[in-house]
N, C-alpha and C positions, 0 to 999 in steps of 0.2 A: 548198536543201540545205546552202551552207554556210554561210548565217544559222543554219539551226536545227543546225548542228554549234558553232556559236561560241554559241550559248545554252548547248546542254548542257556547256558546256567549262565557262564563265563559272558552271553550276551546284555542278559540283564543285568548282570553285576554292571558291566559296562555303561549301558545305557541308564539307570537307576538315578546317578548322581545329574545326569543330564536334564533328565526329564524332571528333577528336581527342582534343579534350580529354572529351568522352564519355567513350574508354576510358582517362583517367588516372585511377589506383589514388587510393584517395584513405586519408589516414595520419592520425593525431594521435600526436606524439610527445610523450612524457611522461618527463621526465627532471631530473637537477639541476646541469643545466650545459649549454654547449655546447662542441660540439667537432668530430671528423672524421663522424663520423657523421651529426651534424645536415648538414653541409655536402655528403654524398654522397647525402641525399634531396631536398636543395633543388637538387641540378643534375641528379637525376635526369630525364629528358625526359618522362616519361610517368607524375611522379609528383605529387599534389596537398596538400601539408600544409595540412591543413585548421586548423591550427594547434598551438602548442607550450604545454604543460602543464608548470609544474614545481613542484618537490617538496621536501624537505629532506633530503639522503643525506650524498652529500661536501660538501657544504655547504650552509647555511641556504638557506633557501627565498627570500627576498628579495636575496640575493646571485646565486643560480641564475637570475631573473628579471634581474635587470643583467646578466650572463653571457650571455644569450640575447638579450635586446634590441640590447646590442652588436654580439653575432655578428650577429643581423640586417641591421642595418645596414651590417658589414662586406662581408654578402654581398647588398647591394642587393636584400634581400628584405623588406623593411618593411612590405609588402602582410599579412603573416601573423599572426594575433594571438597575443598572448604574454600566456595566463592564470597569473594566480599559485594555487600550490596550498598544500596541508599545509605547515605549521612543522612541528608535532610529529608525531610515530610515534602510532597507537592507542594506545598503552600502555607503551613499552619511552623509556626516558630515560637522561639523562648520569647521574644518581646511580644509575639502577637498573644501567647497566651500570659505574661503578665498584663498586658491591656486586660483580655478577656476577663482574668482576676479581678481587678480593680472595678468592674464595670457590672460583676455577677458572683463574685464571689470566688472561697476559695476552692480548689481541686484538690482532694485528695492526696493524688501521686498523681508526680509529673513525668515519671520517669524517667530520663537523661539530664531533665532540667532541674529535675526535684533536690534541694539544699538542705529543708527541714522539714518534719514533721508539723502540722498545723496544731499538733495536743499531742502531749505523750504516749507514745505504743511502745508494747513489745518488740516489736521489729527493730532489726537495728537501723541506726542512720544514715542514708548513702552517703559515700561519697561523691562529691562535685568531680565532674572532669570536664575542659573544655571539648568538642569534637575533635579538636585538631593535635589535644594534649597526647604524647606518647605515651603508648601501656607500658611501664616499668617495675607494674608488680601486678599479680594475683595470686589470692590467698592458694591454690593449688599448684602455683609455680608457672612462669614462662615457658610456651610454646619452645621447640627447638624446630617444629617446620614450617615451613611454608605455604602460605593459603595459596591459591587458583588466581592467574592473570587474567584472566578473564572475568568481567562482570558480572553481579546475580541474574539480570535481566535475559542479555543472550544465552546463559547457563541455561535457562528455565525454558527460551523458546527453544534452545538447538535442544532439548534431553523431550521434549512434547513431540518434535518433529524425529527424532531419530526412534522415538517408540509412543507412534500414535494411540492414542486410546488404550496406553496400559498405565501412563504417570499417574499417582496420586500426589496433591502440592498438599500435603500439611503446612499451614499457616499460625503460627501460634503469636505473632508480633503485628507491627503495623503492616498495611498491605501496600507498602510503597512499592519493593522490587514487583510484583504480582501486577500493579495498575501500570507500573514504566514498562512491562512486556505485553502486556494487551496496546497499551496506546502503540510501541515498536510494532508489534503484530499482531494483526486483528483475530489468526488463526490458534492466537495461543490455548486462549481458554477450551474453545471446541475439539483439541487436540489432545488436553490431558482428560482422562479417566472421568476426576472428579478433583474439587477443592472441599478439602474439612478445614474449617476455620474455627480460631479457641477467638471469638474476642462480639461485641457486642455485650446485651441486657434487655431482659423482658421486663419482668417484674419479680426479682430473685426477693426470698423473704431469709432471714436468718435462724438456720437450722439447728445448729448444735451450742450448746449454753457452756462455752466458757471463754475468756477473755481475749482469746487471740482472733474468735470466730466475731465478736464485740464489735471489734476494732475494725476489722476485715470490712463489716457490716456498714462502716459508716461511708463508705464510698456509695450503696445504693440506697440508703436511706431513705433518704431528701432526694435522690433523683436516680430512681430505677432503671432510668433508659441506657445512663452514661457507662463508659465500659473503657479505659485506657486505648485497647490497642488501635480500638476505632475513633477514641478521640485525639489521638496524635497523630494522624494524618486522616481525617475526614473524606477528603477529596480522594484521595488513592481508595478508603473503603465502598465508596460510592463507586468510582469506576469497576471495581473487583465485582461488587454486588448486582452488576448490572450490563457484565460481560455473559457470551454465552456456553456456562459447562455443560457439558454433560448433566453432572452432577451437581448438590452441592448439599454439604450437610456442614450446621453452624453449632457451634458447642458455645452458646451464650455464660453469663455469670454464674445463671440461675443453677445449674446442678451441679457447681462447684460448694453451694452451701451446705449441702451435706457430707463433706469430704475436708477432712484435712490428712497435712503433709506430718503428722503426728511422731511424738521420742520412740513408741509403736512401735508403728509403721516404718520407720529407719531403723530404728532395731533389728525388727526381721529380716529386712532386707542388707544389713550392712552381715548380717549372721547369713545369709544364703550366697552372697557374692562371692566373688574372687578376693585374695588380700588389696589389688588396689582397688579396685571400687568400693571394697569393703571401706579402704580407710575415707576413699573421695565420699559417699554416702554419708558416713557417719560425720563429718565436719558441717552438714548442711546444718543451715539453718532450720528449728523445727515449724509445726503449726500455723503454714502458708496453707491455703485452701488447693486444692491439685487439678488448678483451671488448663492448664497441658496436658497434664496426664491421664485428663477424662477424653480429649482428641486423641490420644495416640491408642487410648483403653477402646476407644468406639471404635476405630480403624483396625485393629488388631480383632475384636470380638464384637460386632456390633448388636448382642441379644445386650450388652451393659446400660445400653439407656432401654430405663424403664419407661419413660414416657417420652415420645414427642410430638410436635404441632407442623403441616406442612401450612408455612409461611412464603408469601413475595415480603423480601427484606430490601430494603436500601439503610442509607446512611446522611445522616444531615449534616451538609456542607453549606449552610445557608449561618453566619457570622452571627450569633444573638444565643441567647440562655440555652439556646438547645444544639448548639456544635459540635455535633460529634454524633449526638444519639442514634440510638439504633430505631428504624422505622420497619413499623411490619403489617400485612394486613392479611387477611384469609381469601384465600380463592376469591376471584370475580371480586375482591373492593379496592385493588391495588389500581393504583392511579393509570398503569399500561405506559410506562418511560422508559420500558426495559429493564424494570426489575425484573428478576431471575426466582422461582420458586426451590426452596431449599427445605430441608430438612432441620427443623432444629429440636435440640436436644432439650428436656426440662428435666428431667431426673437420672438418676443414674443407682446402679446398684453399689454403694460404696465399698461395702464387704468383699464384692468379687474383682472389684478394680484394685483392691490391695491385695487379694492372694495374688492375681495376675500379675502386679509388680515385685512379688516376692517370687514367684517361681520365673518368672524372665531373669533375673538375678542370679538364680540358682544358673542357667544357663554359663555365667562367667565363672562358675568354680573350679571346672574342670581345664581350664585354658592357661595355666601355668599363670597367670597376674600375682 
């Protein structure tokens, strides 16, 4: 009796770690950098990044690949591959949006294109790089690996087809590699899971009163619709928004108003980390609004959005004052072109989206970093 009780014991142990990793969610993030949010799905316990795609938004595509490979290694996750994706946009360019400038005014952030601030902020000033310029420095130090030979695009359709209906595509950049794999394959979309996407605007209002949140503010001002990630490639948002997921849940501007990236908020979590994350955390920059980290907070725990609207979304790829905007209408008034009904998010619980990123954090303390 108690031989075959210490078998059965000895069977579960066995099987435990299996059936474990069984039920972890499994993700491909796609984005153009790394950051908090990369780092709250990589300590997530029950989460599988099947690997990281990146793109050219806030900055060039081979810069955001250094970015990431770094991050990697910072957070002794080097197991994960890092595909490089899209340089350019479908269609939309640094000369086509100076025209657009000159013709309607100016844009906020350009991001890869952006030189100067339009009025003085907080934020610091990027730096200019050409696409083609080699990365020979970042503030966290040069990659020593090597990214994935293979493109974002095939990445994204072979990991949909090798595990039908379990991929989640977090999208947090423009959605070039994401429209170059639907147009490659029609089967992509219908194959992953679902897509959460950080990028578009409703009508975001500005939530918290102090200067950095000011500043932030003035990108939706004067024009609520506009949103960066979707307005640096239009055309790829349009094709994404109108392929057919499963799923799809959109984490607009709107409920990053109530959140920032706060001296806080990196405190606790630079005090709950491991020593390197601890030190990569605490170098960030502060008081950025946490427009990632509310997709990676809904994907991980989705009771964090307190309110949302189910929307048909597309994206305006038609060349004039409204390029880029996000379009959306309620059940039964959407035009029927094949837009796709989503899930969008309007608020979020801010409070719990930061404990959440402080005890994911606490996750890296134990890991010898």
């Amino acid at each position: 009796m108690i031989r075959a009780l210490l078998q059965a014991l000895l069977l579960i142990v066995a099987v435990a770690p299996a059936a474990a990793h069984a039920e972890s969610r499994k993700i491909i993030i796609d984005d153009e950098g790394f950051g908090l949010m990369h780092l709250m799905l990589l300590e997530a316990p029950d989460v599988d990044v099947l690997g990281i795609t990146t793109v050219s938004g806030n900055a060039w595509a081979n810069r955001a690949t250094a970015m990431v490979l770094r991050g990697l290694e910072i957070a002794d996750r080097t197991d994960i591959p890092v595909v490089p994706g899209a340089t350019y946009p479908l269609l939309n360019s640094e000369r086509l949006t100076e025209r657009w400038e000159a013709l309607y005014g100016k844009l906020t952030w350009k991001g890869a294109w952006m030189k100067q601030w339009v009025e003085p902020t907080l934020q610091s000033t990027p730096r200019y790089f050409g696409p083609d310029d080699p990365v020979t420095d970042l503030p966290e130090g040069l990659p020593s690996i090597k990214p994935s030979d293979e493109i974002a695009a095939n990445f994204l359709i072979r990991m949909v087809h090798q595990h039908p209906g379990e991929v989640t595509i977090l999208a947090s950049g423009p959605l070039t590699n994401l429209a170059l794999a639907q147009r490659l394959d029609p089967d992509f979309a219908k194959l992953a899971k679902e897509l959460i996407y950080m990028g578009g605007s409703l009508n975001p209002h500005q939530v918290l009163d102090n200067q950095s949140a000011t500043e932030f503010a003035r990108e939706f001002v004067n024009s609520p619709r506009r949103e960066f990630n979707a307005r640096f490639d239009p055309e790829a948002a349009s094709i994404v928004s109108r392929s057919p997921w499963r799923r799809i849940v959109i984490v607009p501007v709107d409920p990053s108003t109530g959140t920032q990236r706060s001296p806080e908020l990196l405190a606790r979590m630079t005090a709950a980390a491991g020593p390197d994350l601890a030190r990569y955390i605490g170098a960030m920059e502060p008081n950025l609004p946490l427009w990632d980290e509310i997709a990676a907070g809904v994907f991980l725990d989705p009771s964090l959005a307190t309110d949302t609207a189910s929307l048909y979304v597309d994206y305006n790829y038609a060349f004039g004052p409204s390029y880029g905007d996000m379009l959306s209408w309620s059940p039964g008034y959407q035009p029927d072109l094949g837009e796709q009904r989503a899930e969008v998010v309007r608020t979020v619980d801010a409070a719990r989206l930061g404990d959440l990123m402080v005890s994911l954090m606490a996750n890296s303390a134990g890991k010898g970093q």
